[in-house]
Biopython code that builds the backbone (N, CA, C, O; Angstrom):
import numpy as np
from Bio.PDB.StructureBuilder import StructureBuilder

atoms = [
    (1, "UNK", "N", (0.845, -1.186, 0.000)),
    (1, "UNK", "CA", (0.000, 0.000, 0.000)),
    (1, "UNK", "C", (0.885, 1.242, 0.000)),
    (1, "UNK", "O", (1.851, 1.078, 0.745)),
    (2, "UNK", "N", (0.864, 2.257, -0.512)),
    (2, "UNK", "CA", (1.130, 3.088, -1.070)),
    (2, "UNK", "C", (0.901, 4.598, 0.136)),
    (2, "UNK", "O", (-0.248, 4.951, 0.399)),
    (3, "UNK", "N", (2.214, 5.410, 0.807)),
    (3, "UNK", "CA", (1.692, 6.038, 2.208)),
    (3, "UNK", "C", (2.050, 7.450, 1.547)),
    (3, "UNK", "O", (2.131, 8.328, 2.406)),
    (4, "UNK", "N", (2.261, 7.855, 0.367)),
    (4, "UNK", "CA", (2.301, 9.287, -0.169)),
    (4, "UNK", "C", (0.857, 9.451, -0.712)),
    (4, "UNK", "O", (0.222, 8.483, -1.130)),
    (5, "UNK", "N", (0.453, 10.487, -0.695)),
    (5, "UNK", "CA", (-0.700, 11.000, -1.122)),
    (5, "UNK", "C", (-0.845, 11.934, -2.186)),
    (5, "UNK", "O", (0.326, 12.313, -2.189)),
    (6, "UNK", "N", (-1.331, 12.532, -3.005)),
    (6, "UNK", "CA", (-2.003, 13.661, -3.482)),
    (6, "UNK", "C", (-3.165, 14.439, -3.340)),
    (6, "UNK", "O", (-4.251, 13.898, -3.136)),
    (7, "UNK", "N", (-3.037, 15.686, -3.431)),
    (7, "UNK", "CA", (-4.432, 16.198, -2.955)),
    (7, "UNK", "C", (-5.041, 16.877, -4.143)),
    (7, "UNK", "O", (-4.339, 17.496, -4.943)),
    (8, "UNK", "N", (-7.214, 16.694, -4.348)),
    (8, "UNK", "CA", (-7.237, 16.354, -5.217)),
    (8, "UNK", "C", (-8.831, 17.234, -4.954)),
    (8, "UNK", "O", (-9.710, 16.648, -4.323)),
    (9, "UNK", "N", (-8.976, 18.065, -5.271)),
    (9, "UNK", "CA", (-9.990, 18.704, -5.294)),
    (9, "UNK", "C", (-10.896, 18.096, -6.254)),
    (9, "UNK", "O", (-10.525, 17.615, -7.325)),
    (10, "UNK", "N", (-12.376, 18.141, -5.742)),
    (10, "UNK", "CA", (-13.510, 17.181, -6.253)),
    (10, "UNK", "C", (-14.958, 18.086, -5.650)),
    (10, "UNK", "O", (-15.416, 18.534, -4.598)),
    (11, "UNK", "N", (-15.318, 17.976, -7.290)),
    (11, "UNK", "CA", (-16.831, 18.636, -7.070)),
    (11, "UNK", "C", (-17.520, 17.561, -6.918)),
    (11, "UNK", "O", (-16.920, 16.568, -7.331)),
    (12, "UNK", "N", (-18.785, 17.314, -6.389)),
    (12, "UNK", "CA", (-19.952, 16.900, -6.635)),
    (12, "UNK", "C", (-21.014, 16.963, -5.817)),
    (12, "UNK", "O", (-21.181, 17.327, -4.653)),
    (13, "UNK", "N", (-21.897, 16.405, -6.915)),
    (13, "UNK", "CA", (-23.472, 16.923, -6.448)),
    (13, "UNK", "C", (-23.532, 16.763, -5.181)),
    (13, "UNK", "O", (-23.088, 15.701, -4.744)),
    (14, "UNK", "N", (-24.193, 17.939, -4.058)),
    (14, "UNK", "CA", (-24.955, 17.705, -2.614)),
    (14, "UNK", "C", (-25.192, 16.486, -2.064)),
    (14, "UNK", "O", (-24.510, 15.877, -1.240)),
    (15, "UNK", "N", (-26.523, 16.084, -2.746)),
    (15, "UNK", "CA", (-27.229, 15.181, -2.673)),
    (15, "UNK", "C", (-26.193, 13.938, -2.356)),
    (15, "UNK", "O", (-26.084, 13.366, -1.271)),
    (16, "UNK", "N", (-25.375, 13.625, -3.699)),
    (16, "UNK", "CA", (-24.347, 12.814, -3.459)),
    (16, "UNK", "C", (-23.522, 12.650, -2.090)),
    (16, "UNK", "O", (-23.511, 11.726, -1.278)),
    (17, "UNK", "N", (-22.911, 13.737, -2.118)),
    (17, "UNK", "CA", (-21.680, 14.123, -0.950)),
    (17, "UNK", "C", (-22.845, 13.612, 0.464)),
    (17, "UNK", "O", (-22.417, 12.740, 1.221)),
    (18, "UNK", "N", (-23.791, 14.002, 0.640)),
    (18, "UNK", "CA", (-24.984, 14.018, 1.928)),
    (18, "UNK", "C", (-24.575, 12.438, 1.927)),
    (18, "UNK", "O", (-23.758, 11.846, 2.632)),
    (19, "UNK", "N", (-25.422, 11.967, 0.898)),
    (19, "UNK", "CA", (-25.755, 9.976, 1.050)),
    (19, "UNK", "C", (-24.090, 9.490, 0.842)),
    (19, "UNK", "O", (-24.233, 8.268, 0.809)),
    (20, "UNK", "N", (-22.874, 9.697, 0.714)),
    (20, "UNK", "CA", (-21.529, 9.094, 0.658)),
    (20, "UNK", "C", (-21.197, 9.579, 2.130)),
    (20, "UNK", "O", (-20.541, 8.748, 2.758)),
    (21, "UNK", "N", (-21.484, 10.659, 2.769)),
    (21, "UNK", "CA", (-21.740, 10.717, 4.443)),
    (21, "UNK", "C", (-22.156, 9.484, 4.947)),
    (21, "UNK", "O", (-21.503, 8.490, 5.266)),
    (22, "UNK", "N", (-23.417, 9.727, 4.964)),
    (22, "UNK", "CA", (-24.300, 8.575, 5.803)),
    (22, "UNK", "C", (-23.878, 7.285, 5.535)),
    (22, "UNK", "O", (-24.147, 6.343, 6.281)),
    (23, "UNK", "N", (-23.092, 7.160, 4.294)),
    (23, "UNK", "CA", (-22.518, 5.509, 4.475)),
    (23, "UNK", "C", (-20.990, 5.714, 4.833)),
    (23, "UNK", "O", (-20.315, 4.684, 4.826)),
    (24, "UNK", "N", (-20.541, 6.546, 5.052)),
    (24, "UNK", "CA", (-18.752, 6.227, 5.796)),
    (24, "UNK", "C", (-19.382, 6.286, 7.340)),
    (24, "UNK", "O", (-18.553, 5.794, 8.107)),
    (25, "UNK", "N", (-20.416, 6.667, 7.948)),
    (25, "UNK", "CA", (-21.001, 6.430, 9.238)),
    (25, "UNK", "C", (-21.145, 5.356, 9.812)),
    (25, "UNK", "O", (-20.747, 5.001, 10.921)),
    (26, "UNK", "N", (-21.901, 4.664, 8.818)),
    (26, "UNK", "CA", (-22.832, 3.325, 8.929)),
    (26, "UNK", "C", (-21.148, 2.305, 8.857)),
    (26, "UNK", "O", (-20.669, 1.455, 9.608)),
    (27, "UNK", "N", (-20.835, 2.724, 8.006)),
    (27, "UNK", "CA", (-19.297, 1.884, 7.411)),
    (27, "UNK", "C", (-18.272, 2.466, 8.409)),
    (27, "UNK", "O", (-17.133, 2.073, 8.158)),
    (28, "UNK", "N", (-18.334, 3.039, 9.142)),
    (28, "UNK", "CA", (-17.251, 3.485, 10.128)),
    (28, "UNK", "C", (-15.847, 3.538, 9.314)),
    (28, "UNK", "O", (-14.930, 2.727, 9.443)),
    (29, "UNK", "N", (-15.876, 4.880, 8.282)),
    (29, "UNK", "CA", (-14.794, 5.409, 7.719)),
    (29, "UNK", "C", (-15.071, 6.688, 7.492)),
    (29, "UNK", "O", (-15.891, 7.350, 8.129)),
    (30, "UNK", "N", (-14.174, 7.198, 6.280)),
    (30, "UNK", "CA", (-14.598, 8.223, 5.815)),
    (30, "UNK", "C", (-14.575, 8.597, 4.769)),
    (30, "UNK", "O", (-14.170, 7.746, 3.978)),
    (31, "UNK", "N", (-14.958, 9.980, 4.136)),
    (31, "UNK", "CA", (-15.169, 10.155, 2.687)),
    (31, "UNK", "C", (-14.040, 9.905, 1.871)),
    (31, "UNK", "O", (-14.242, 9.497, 0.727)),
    (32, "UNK", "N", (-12.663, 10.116, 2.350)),
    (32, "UNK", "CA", (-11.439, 10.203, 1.808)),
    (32, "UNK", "C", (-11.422, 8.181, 1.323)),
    (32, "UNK", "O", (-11.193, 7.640, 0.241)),
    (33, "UNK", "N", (-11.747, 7.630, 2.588)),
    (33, "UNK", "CA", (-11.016, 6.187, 1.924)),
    (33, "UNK", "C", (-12.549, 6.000, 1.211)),
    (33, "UNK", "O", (-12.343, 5.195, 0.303)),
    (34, "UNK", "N", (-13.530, 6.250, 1.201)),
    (34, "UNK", "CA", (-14.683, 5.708, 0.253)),
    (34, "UNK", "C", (-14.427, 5.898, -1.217)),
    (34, "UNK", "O", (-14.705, 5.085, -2.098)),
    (35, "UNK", "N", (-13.662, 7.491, -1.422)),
    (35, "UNK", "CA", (-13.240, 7.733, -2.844)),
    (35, "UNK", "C", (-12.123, 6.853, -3.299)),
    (35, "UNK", "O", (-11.825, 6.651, -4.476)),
    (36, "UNK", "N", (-11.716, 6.506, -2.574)),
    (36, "UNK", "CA", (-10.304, 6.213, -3.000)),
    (36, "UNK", "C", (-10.445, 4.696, -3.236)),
    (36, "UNK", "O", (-9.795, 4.153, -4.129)),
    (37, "UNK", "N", (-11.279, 4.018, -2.452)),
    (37, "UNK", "CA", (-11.653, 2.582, -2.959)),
    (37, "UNK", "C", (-12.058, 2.634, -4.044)),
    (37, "UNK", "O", (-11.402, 1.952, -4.831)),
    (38, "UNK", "N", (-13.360, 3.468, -4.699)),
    (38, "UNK", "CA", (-14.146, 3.957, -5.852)),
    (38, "UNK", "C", (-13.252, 3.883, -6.485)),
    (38, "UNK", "O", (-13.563, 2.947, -7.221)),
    (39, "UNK", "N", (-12.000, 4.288, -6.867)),
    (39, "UNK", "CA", (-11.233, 5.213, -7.781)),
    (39, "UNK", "C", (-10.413, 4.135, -8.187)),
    (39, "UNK", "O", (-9.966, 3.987, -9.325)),
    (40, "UNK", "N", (-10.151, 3.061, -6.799)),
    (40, "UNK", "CA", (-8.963, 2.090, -7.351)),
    (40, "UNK", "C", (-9.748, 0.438, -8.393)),
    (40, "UNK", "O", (-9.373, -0.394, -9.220)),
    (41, "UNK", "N", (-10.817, 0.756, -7.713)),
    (41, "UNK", "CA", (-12.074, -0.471, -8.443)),
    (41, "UNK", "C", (-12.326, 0.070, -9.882)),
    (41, "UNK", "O", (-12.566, -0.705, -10.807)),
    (42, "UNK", "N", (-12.266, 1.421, -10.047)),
    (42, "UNK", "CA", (-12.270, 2.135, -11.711)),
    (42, "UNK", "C", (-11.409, 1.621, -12.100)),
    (42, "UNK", "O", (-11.649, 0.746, -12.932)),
    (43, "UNK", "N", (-10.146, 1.841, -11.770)),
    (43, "UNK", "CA", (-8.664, 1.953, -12.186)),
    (43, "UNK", "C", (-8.226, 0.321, -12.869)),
    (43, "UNK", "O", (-7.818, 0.006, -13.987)),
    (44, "UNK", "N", (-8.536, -0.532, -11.579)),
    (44, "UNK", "CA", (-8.898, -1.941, -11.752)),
    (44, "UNK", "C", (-9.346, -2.773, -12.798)),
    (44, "UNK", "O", (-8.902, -3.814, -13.284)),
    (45, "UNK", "N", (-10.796, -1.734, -13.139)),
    (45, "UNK", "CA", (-12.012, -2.351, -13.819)),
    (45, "UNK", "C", (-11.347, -1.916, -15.626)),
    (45, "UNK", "O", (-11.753, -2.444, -16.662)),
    (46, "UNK", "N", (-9.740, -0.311, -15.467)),
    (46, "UNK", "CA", (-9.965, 0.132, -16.962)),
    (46, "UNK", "C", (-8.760, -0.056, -17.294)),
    (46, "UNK", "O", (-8.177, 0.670, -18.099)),
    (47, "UNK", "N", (-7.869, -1.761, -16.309)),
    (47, "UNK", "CA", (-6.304, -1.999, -17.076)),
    (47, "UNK", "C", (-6.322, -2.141, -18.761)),
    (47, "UNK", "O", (-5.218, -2.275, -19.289)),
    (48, "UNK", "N", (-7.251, -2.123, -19.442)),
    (48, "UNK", "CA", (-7.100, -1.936, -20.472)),
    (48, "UNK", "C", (-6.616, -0.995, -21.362)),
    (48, "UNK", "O", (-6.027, -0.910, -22.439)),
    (49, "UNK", "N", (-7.148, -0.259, -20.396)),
    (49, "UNK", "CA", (-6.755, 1.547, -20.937)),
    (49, "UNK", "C", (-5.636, 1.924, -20.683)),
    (49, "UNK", "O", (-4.984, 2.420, -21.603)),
    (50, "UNK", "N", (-5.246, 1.849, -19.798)),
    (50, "UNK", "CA", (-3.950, 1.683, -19.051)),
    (50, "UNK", "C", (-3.104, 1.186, -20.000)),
    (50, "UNK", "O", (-2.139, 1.857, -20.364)),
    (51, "UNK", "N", (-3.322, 0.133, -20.441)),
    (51, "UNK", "CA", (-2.296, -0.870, -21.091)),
    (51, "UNK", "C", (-2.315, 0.159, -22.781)),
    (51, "UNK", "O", (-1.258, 0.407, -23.362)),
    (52, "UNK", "N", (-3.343, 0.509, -23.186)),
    (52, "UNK", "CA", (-3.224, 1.063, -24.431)),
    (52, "UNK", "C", (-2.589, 2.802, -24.139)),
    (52, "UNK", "O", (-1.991, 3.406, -25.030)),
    (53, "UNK", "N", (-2.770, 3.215, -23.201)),
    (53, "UNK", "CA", (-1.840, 4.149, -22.910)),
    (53, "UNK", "C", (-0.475, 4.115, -22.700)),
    (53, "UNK", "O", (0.067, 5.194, -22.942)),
    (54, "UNK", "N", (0.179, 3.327, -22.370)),
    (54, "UNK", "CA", (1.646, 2.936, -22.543)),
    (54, "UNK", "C", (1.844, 2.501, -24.041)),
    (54, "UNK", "O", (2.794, 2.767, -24.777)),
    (55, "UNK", "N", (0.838, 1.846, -24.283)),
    (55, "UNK", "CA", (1.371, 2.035, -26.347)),
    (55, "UNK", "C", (1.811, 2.782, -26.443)),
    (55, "UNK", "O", (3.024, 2.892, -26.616)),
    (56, "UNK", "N", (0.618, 4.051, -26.339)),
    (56, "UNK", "CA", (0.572, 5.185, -27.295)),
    (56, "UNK", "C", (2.024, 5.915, -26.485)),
    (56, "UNK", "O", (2.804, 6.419, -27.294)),
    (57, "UNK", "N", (2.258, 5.971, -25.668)),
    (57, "UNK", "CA", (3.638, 6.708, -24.921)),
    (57, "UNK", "C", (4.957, 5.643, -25.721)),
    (57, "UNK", "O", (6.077, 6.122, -25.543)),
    (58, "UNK", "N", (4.949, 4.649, -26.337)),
    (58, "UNK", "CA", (6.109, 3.931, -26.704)),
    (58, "UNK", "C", (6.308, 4.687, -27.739)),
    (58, "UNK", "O", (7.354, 5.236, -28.085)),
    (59, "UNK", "N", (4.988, 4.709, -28.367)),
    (59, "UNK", "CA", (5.423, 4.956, -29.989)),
    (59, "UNK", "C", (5.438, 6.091, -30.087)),
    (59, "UNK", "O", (5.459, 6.432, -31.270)),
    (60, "UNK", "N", (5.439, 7.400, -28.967)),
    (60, "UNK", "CA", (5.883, 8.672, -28.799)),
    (60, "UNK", "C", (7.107, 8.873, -28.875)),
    (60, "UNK", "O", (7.694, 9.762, -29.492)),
    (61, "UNK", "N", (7.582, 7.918, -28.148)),
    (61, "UNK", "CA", (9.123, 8.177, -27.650)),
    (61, "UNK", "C", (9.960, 7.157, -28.519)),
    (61, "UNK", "O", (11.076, 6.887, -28.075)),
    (62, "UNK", "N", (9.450, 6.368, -30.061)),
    (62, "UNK", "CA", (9.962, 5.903, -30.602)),
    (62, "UNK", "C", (10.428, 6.912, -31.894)),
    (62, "UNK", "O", (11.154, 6.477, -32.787)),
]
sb = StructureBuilder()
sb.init_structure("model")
sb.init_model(0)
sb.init_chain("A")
sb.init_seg("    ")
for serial, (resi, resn, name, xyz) in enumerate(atoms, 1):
    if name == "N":
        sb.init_residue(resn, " ", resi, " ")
    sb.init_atom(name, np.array(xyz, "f"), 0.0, 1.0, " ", f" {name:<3s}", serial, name[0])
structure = sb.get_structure()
């Protein structure tokens, strides 16, 4: 696990931010690790993209 951070300013809707409250409560955490699970299950879910982005950086630097 990874102990450097970045900081990362994030809009969103009220409504949202209110109900992602009430579950780091219920879940006894907080908003910071709820995003950050979110973000790594994206990240996870788009090694594809990932992988075609290092193409496109090879054949930049080729």
């Amino acid at each position: 696990m990874e102990h450097k951070t970045k900081r990362l300013n994030l809009l969103i809707q009220p409504s949202l931010h209110e109900d992602i409250k009430k579950i780091s409560v219920v879940k006894a955490t907080n908003l910071n690790e709820i995003v950050n699970q979110a973000l790594r299950e994206y990240r996870d879910k788009e090694k594809r993209s990932l992988e075609k982005y290092e193409e496109i950086q090879r054949v930049r630097n080729t």
